[in-house]
C-alpha positions as a Markdown table, in Angstrom:
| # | Residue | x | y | z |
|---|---|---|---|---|
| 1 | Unk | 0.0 | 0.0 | 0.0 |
| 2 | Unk | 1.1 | 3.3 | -0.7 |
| 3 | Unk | 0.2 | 6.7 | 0.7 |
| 4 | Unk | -0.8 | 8.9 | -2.2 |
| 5 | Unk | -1.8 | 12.5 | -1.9 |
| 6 | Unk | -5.6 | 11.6 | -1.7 |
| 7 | Unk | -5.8 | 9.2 | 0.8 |
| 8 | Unk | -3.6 | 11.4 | 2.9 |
| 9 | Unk | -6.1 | 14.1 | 2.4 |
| 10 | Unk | -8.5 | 11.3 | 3.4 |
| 11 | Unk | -6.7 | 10.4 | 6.7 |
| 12 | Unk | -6.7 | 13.9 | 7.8 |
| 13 | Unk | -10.4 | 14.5 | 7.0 |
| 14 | Unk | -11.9 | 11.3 | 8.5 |
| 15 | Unk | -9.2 | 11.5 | 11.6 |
| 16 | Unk | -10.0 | 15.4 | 12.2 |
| 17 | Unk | -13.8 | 14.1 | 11.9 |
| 18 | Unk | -13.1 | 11.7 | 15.2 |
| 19 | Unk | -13.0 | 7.8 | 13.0 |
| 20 | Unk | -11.1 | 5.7 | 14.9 |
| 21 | Unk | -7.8 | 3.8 | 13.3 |
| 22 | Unk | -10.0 | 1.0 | 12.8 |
| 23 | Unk | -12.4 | 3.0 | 10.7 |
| 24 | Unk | -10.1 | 4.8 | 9.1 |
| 25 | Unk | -8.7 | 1.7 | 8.2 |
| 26 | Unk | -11.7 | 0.3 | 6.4 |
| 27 | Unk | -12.9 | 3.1 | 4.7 |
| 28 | Unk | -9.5 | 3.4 | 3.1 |
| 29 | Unk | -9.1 | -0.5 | 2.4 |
| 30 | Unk | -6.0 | -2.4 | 2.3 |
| 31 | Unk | -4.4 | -1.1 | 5.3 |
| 32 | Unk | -4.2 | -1.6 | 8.6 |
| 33 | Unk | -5.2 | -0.3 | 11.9 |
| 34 | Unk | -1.4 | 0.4 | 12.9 |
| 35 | Unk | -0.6 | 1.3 | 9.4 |
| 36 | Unk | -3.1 | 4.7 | 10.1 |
| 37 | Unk | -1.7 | 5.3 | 13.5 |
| 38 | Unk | 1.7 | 5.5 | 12.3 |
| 39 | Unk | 1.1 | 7.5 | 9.5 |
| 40 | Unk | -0.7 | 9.9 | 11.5 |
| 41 | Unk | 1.6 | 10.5 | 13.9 |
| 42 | Unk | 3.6 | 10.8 | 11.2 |
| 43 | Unk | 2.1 | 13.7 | 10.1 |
| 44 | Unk | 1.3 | 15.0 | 13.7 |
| 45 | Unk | -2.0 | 14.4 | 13.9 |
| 46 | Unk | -2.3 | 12.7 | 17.4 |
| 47 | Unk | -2.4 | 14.7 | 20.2 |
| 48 | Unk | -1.3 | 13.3 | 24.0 |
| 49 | Unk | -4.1 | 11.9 | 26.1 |
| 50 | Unk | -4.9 | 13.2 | 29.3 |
| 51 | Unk | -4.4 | 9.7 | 30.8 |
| 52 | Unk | -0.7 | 9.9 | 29.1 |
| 53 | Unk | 0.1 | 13.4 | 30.4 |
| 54 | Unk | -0.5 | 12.2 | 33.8 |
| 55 | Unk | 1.4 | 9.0 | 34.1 |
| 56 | Unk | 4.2 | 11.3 | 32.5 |
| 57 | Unk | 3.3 | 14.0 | 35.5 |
| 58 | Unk | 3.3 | 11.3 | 38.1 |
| 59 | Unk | 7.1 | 9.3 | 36.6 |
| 60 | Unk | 8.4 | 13.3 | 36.8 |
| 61 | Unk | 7.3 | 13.3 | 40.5 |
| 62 | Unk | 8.3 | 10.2 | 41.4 |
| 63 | Unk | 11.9 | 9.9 | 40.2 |
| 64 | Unk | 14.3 | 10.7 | 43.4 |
| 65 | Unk | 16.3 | 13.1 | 43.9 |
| 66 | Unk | 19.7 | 12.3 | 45.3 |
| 67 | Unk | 22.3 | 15.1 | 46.2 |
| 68 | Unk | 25.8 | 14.5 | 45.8 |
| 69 | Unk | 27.7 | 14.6 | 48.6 |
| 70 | Unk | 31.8 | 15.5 | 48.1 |
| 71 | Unk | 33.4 | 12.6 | 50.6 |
| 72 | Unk | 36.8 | 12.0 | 49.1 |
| 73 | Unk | 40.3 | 11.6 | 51.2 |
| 74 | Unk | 42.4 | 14.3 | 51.2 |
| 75 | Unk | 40.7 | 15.2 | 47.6 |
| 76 | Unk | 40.0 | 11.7 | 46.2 |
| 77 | Unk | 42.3 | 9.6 | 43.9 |
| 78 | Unk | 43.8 | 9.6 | 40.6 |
| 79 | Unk | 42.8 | 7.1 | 37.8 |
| 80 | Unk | 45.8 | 5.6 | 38.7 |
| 81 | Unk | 46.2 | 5.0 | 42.3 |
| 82 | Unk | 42.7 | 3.4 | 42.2 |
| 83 | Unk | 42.7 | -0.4 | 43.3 |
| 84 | Unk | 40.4 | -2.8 | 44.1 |
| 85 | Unk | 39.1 | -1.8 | 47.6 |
| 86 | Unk | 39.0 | 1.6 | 46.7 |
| 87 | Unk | 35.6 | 3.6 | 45.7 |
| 88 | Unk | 35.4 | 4.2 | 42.0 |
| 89 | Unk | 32.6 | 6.8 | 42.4 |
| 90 | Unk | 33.5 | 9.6 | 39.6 |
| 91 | Unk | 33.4 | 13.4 | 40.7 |
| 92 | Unk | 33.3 | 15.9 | 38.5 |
| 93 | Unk | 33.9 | 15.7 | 34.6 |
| 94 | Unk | 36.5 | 13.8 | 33.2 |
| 95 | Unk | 38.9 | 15.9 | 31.1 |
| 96 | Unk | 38.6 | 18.9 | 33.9 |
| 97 | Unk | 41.7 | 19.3 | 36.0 |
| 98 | Unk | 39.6 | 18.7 | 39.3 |
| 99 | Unk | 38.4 | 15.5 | 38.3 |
| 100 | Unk | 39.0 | 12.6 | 40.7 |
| 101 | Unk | 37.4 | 9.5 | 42.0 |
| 102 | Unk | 36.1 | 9.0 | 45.7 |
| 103 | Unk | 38.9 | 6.6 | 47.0 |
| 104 | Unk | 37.0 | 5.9 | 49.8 |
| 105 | Unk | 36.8 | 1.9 | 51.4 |
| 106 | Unk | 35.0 | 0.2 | 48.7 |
| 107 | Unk | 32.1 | -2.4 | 49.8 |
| 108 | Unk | 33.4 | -5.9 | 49.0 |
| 109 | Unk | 33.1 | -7.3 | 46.0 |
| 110 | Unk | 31.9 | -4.0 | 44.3 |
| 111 | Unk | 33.4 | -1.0 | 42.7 |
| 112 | Unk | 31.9 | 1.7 | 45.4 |
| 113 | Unk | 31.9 | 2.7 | 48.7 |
| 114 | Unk | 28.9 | 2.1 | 51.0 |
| 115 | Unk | 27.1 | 5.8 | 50.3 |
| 116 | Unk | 28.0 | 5.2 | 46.3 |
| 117 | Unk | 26.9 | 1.8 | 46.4 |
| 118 | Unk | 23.5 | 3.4 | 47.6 |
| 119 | Unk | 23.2 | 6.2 | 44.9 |
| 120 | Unk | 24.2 | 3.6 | 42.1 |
| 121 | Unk | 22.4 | 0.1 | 43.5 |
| 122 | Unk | 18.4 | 0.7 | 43.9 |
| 123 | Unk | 16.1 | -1.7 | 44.5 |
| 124 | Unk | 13.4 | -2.0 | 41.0 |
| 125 | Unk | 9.9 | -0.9 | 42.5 |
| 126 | Unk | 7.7 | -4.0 | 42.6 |
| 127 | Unk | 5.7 | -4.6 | 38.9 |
| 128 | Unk | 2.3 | -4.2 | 40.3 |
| 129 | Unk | 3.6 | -0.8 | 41.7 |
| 130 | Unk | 4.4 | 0.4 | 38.4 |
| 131 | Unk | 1.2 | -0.6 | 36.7 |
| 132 | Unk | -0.7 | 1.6 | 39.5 |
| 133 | Unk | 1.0 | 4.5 | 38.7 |
C-alpha cells in the first residue's frame, strides 16, 4: 500500500472528523489499523491523552532526587592510584583538571563505597507498583 496524496487528504479529514484507526482503516481499504496510526503520527495528527500526560506527571514526581555529597580523602584519587578496595565513584567531569574519584573503602566485591553503592544500586519498585502508577 502506498500513501498517495488523496488518501492522505482522506486520513486527515476522517481523523479530524473523530473515526477511529480502525475506521479509518476500512474506509481506506487495504491497510491496517497500525498502518493509520503510524502514518498519523507521522504527520502530527495525534495529540497526547490526558491519561498519558498524567502518568508522564506522576514518573516526573516520582523519580528521586539524590544530592551528591563530596566525601573523598584528602581530595580523592587519581585514575591511577585506584585499586580494588577503593571507591570508583566519579566526581566531577573527566577531562577537567579537578576530576577525581572517591577513594573511599570500597564495599566488598563492588566498585563503590557504601554511600555510592546506595546512589548507584536501587532496589526495582515491585511490577504491580508500576502498573498503578
Amino acid at each position: 500500500m502506498e500513501w498517495t496524496d488523496e488518501r492522505v487528504e482522506k486520513l486527515r479529514e476522517l481523523w479530524s472528523a473523530g473515526y477511529s484507526a480502525r475506521q479509518i482503516a476500512d474506509r481506506l481499504g487495504g491497510i491496517t489499523r497500525n498502518a493509520v496510526i503510524g502514518k498519523a503520527n507521522r504527520l502530527g495528527l495525534s495529540k497526547p491523552t490526558k491519561s498519558s500526560m498524567t502518568r508522564q506527571r506522576k514518573r516526573e514526581e516520582e523519580v528521586p532526587v539524590v544530592e551528591e555529597v563530596v566525601e573523598a580523602p584528602e581530595g580523592g584519587v587519581s585514575i591511577l592510584t585506584l585499586t580494588h578496595s577503593t571507591c570508583r565513584w566519579p566526581i566531577g567531569h573527566p577531562g577537567e583538571e579537578n576530576f577525581y574519584f572517591c577513594g573511599g573503602r570500597s564495599k566488598a566485591g563492588q566498585p563503590y563505597c557504601e554511600r555510592h553503592a546506595r546512589m548507584a544500586y536501587q532496589a526495582p519498585t515491585p511490577r504491580d507498583q508500576r502498573r498503578r502508577a
